[in-house]
N, C-alpha and C positions, 0 to 999 in steps of 0.2 A: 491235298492234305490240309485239313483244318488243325488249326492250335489254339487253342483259348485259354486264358489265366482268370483265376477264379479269386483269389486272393490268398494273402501269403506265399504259400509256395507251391498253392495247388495248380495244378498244369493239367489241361485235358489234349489229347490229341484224338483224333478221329484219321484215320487211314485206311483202307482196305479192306474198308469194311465194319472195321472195328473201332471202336471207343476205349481208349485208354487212359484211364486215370492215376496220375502221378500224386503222392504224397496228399490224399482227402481228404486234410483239417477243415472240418466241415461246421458240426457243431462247436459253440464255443468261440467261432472264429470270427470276428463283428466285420472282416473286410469282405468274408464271400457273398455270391450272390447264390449260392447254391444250398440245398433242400438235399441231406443227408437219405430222406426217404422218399425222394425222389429219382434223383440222379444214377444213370445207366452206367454203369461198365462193364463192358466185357474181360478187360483185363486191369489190374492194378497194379503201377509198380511203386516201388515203397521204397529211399535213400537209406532211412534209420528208421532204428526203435523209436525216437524221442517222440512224445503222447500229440506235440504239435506237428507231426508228419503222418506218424500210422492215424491217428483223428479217426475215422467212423469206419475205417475198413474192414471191421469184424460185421458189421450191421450192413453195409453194402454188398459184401462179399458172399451173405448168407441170402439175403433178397436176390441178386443178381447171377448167385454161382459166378463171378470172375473168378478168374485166376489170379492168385498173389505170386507177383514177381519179387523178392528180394534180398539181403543179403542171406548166406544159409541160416544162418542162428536165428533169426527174425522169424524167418522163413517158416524154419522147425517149432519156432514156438507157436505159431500161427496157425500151425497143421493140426496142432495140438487138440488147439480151440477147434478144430474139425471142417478149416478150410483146405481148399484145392489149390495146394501152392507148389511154386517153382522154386526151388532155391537156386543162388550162384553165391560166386563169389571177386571181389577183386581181382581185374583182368582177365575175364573170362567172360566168353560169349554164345549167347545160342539164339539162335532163328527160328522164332515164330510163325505163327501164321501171317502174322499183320506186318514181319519185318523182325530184323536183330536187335539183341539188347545187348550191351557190353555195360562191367562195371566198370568204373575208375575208383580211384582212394578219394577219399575227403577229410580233411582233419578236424575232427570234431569225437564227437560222444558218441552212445548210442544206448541205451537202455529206456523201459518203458517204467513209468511212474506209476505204483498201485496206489491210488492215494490213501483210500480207505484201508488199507493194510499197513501202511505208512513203509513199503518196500519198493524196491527199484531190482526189477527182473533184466539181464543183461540180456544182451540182443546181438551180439555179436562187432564189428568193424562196420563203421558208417559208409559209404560209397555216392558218387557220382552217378549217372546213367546217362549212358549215349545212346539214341535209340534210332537207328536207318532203316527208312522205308520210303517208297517211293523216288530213290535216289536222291534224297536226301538225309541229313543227320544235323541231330537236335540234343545239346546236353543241355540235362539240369545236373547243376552242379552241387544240388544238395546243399546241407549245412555245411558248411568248408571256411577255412584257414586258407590264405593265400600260399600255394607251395610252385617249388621253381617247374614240376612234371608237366602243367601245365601248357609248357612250352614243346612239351613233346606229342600231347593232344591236338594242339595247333599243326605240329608238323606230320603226325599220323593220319589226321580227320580231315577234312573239307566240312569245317561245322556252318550249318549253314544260320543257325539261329542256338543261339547260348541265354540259358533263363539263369543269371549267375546274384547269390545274395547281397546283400548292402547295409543290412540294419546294424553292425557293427556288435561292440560285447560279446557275442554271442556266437559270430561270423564274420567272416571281412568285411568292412568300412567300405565307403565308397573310392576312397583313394586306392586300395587292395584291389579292388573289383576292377578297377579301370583298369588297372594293370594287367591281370587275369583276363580281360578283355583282349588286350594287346599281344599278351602272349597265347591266346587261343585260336587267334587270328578270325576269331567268329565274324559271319559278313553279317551280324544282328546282334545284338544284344537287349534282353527284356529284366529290368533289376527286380527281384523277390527279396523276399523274406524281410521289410520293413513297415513301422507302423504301425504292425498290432497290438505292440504293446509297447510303452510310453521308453522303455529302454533303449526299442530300436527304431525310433520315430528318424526319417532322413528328407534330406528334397531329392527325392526320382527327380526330379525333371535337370537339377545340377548335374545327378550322375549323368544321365545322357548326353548333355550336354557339354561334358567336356571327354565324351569320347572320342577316337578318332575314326571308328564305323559307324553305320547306320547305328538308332536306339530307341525304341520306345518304353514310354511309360503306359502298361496297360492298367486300365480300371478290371474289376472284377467281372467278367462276361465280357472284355472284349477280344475278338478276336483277331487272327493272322492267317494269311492263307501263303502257303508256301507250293 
């Protein structure tokens, strides 16, 4: 199983075959290294509505036929636009071809930004994503607030690698995240979601640094092999 981090909170996974693409902020985004009309997926799974998560998913999803994984409301509105989507929801799971997706809660937002219409279309409950395959399990933990359930993913999962946020305002700090670390029990930890914009600007290399598991700070295109 290949894992690569694209920047922000984009997360690619490859397993079984298949290429999955987590949360595409693609264009727009000055930290990836990736090419919106380029980039392959066979499946996309999506946290939130928020425009810096769903990012180019409408445009990849129509080149590519993926399949959109995400919360149901999101989900439904996506289909709308005339893609091939899965909905779920919080705490619930189904198995794919490539392996299972379960959501978790996150505490945060979720709606998408129209700008040009100057409206905000609600998207449902924002969620986490576990995803197991090849006997292994991988959360991104989406846009989230530090919450104590956490401790019960730890005690549920065998997470083998947690992509957990850091940029703070927005999402948990790096002090929150460490902690969220701790009670995940993840044997990895890779920090997202800082940087892109001068709000959530952090030092990765501190967070790691004072964790108590393994941690890396990935650049945009590098990878892990699990």
């Amino acid at each position: 199983m290949k894992i690569s981090f694209h920047g922000h909170a984009v997360v690619q996974i490859e397993t079984n075959g298949k290429k999955i693409l987590i949360d595409p902020f693609i264009t727009g985004n000055g930290q990836t290294d990736l090419n919106a009309a380029e980039v392959e997926a066979d499946v996309i799974l999506l946290t939130h509505g928020h425009n810096d998560h769903v990012g180019d998913t409408e445009a990849i999803a129509r080149r590519t036929n993926a399949l959109v994984v995400a919360p149901n409301e999101l989900a439904v509105y996506l289909s709308f636009k005339g893609l091939n989507t899965h909905p779920m929801h919080i705490g619930g799971k189904h198995t794919f071809d490539f392996g299972t997706v379960k959501l978790t809660q996150a505490f945060h937002g979720s709606a998408y930004t129209d700008e040009e219409n100057q409206q905000m279309i609600y998207t449902g409950m924002p969620s986490g994503i576990l995803v197991m395959a090849e006997g292994k399990t991988i959360y991104h933990a989406g846009d989230t607030a530090l919450y104590s359930d956490m401790k019960m993913y730890g005690e549920q999962h065998d997470i083998d690698l947690a992509f957990l946020p850091i940029g703070d305002n927005f999402t948990m700090g790096p002090e929150d995240a460490t902690l969220a670390a701790k009670w995940l029990q993840a044997k990895h930890v890779v920090p997202v979601h800082y940087n892109t914009f001068p709000v959530i600007e952090q030092d990765a290399q501190a967070f790691v640094n004072g964790l108590d598991m393994e941690g890396t700070v990935m650049s945009a295109g590098d990878s892990l092999n699990l």
